[in-house]
N, C-alpha and C positions, 0 to 999 in steps of 0.2 A: 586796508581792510577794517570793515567795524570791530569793534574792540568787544568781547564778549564780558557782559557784567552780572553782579552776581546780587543777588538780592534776597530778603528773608525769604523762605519757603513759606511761609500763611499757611501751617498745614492745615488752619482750624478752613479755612475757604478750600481745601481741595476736597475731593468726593477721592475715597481710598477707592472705591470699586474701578477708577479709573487708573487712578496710580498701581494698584496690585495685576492690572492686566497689564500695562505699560511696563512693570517690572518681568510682567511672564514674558511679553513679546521678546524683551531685551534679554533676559536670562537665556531662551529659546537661540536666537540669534548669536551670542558667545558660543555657547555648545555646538549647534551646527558648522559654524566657522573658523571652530579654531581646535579642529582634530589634533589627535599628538602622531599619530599617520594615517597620511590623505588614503594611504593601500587596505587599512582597516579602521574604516571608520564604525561610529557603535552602528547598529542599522538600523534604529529610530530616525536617526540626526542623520541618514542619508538624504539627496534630494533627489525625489524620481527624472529619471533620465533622462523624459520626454513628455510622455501623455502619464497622466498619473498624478495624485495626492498622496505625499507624506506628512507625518507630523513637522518635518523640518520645510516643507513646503510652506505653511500655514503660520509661521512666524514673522517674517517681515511682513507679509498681507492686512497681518494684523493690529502691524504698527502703524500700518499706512490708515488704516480704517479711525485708529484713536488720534491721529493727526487731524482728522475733521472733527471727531468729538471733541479735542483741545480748542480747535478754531471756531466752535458755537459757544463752549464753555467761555472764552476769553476773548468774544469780540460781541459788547452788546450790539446786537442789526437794530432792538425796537428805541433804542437810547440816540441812533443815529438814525432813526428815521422821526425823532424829535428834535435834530438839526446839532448836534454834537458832531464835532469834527471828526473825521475817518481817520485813523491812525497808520493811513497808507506810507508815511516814511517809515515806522516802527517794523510792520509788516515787511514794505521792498527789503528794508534792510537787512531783516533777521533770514528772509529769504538767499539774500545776495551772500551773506556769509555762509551759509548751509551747503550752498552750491561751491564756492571759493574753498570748503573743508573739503568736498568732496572732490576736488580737482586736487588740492594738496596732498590729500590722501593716495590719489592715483599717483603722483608723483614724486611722493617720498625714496627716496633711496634710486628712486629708478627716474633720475634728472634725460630725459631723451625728449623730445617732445613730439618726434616722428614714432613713439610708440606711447605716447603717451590717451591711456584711455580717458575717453569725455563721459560717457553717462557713468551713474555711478548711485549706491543706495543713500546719498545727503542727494547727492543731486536729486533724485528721482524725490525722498522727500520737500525739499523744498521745491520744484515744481508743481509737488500735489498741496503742499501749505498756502503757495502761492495761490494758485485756482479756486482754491476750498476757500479762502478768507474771501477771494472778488466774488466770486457766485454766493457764497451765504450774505454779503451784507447788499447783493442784489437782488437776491428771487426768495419767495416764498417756499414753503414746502411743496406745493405743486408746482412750480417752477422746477427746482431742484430735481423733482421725482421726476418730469420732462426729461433733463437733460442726462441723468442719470440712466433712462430708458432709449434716449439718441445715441448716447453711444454704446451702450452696449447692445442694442441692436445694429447700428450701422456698423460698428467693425467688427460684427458676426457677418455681414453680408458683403464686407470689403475682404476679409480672408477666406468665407467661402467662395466667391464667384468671380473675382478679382483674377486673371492669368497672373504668375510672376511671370516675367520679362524672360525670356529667352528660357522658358522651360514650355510655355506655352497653356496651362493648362492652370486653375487654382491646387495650393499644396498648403499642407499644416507638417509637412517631415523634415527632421529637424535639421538634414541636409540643403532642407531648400524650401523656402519661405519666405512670405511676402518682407513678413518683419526685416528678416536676413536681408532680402535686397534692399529695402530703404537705408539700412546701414549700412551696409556699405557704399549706396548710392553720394549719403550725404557724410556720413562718417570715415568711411575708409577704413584705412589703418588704424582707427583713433576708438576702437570696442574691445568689449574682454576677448582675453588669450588666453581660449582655450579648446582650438582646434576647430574653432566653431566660426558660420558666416552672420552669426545675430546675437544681440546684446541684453543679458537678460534684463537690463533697465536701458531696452532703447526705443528709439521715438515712437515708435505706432503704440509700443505696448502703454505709451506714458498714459496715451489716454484711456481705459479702463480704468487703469491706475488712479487717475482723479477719481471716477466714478465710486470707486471705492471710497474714496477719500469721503465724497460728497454722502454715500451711507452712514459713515462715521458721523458727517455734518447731520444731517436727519436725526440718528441718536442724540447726538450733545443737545439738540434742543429740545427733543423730548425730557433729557435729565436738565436743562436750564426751567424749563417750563414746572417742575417738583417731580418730575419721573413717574407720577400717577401710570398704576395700570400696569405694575411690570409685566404681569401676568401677558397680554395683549401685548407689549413690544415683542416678549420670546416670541410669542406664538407667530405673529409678522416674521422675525425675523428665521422662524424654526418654516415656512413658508417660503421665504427665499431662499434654505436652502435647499428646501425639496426641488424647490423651482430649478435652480441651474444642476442637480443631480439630473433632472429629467432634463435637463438643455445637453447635457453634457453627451448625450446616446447620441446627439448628430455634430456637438459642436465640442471637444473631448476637452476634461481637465487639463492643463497646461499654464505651469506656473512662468514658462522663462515666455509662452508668449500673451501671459496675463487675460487669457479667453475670456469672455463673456459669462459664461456659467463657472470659471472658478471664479470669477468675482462674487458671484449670487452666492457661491455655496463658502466663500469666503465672510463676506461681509453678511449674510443668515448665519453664520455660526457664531458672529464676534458680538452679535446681535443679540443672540438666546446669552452669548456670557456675558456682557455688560448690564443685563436686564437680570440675569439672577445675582451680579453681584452687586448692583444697585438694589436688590430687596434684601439681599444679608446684609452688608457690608456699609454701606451708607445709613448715616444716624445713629450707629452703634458707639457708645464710648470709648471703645479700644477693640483693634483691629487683633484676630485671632495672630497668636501667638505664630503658629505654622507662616503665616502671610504677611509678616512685618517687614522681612528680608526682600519680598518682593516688593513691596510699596516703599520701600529703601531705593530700591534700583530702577524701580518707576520715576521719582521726585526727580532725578536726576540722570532720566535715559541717554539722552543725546550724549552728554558728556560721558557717560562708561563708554557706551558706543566708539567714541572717537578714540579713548583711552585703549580702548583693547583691540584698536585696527593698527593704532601707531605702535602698539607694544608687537603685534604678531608681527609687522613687517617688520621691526629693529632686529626681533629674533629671529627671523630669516635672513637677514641679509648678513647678520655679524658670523664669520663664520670662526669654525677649528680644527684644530689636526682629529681624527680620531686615534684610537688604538692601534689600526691597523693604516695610518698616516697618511690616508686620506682625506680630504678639506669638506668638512658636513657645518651645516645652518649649527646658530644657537640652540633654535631650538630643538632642531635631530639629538645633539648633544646631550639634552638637559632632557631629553625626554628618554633617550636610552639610558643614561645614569641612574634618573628615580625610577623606570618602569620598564625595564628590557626582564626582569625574571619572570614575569605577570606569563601565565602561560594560555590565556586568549585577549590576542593581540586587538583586538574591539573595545575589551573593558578596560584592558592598556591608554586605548586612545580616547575614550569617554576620559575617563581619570587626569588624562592632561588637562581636558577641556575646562573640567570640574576646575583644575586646580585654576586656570587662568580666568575661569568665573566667580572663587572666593579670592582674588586679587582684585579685581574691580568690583567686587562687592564691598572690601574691606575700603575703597574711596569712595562708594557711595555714603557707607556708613559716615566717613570724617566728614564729609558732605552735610550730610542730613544732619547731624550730630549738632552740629554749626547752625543748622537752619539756612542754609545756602540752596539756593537752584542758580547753576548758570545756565543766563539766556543767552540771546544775541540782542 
């Protein structure tokens, strides 16, 4: 496996407006993920059941969209179309390990490989990193805006009209879907468990997924180009997402099977926020006070990421007796000890989250502190 290396952070070359959203994505993503119980969770940081947008909906979407803004910000297309070499090892490779986390990550603690799940949120990153770097240093911005309107038109007309197999008829119910049967056609046994027949990061949805991504790509080179005109990206981007609210009346929000119109009304929203925090935020001498801690946890996303997937699963898996000498996770333990007198059991469970999100904040900080980002 590639060796992950670390290198100065350049803060004075990053744009914070990028980094302070990258830090919200990632903040967002701790909190929703890592309840102190799954039975009350806060109900912000719940994820809608089905059809539906919450705020804990709209956090990884979000990470996926500045994953194309990073790959226009850090891959010059007009320097290689003046005959400079493609950095396509740099790329496969940081790809190949992203995916390798994300396998590792499924199979920490839980060494089976007949239940071992394949798709996964590095994976599904690094699929859309992948796509997003070949298509930006291939197509134009009308290109892009092409392929970005193929598929999310075509797989609104392959979920609407499309029969699944042996039900007979098209379905978007969360018992029975197209998505669902390709996973298990090609997947199996090998998707999340969680009562469910489809994987909220599996194949069909991957492709929206890019699409997103390839929005993110469209932004980053509006801000590679000097961001001119914030005013007009909001307003584009405050347009798409009116655009997929009005798609959504026939074609319904739905984050686990990444629809067509929540991407519009995903990537229009990350749109209108990159665009007004590229007009505050960028060229200012020092980043508001409030917003440091996030542009902390931005410089260094992937890496808390990974930190606070391998910490929750250690804590579940190590177990102990309780009081009444039955065998409960670490983290059941640790979270009835500091928080069992808390008398609503929601703010109880926020509170853990909090607490396991100023734990990986305090390694971004040594991080940043150092001038460190680890890549791949």
């Amino acid at each position: 496996m590639p060796r992950p290396c670390a290198r100065p952070a350049g803060r004075k070359s990053r744009l914070p407006s990028v980094d302070v959203l990258r830090g919200l994505a990632m903040a967002g993503m701790i909190l929703a993920n890592n309840p102190g119980d799954r039975t009350s969770i806060f109900a912000p940081l719940r994820h809608a059941a089905w059809h539906g947008l919450t705020v804990a909906d709209c956090v990884f979407p979000l990470f996926l969209f500045l994953v194309g803004v990073s790959v226009a910000l850090a891959l010059d297309r007009e320097a290689l179309g003046g005959g400079a070499r493609a950095p396509w090892p740099r790329i496969v490779r940081r790809a190949g390990l992203l995916f390798a986390l994300g396998l590792l990550e499924n199979a920490y603690l839980r060494l089976s490989f007949e239940s071992l799940r394949l798709p996964g949120v590095l994976q599904r990153i690094a699929v859309v990193y992948l796509a997003a770097a070949w298509l930006h240093l291939r197509l134009g911005d009308r290109g892009l805006a092409a392929v970005i309107g193929a598929i999310l038109v075509g797989y609104w007309l392959t979920l609407a009209l499309v029969p699944v197999p042996g039900l007979g008829r098209p379905s978007l119910d969360a018992a029975v879907n197209l998505e669902g049967y390709v996973d298990q056609l090609v997947l199996g046994g090998h998707i999340w468990k969680a009562g469910t027949t489809w994987d909220p990061e599996g194949l069909l949805s991957t492709f929206p997924a890019v699409a997103l991504g390839l929005l993110g790509v469209l932004a980053g080179r509006w801000l590679r180009r000097g961001g001119r005109g914030a005013g007009r990206a909001a307003a584009l981007g405050l347009a798409a997402l009116v655009a997929g609210l009005a798609w959504s009346t026939v074609f319904a929000l739905n984050k686990s099977l990444c629809t067509s119109s929540f991407v519009l009304v995903l990537g229009g929203g990350a749109t209108v926020l990159l665009a007004a925090g590229h007009a505050f935020l960028d060229g200012r001498a020092r980043l508001p006070l409030a917003l440091r801690p996030l542009a902390v946890l931005g410089a260094n996303a992937l890496t808390v990421y990974v930190a606070a997937s391998f910490l929750a699963s250690t804590l579940r898996h190590i177990t102990f007796p309780d009081a009444r000498g039955a065998t409960v996770s670490a983290q059941t333990y640790l979270f009835r000890l500091l928080f069992s007198g808390w008398p609503d059991p929601s703010l109880a469970s926020l509170a853990w989250a909090v607490l396991v999100l100023a734990a990986m904040y305090l390694l971004a900080w040594a991080l940043y502190r150092r001038r460190i980002v680890i890549t791949a």
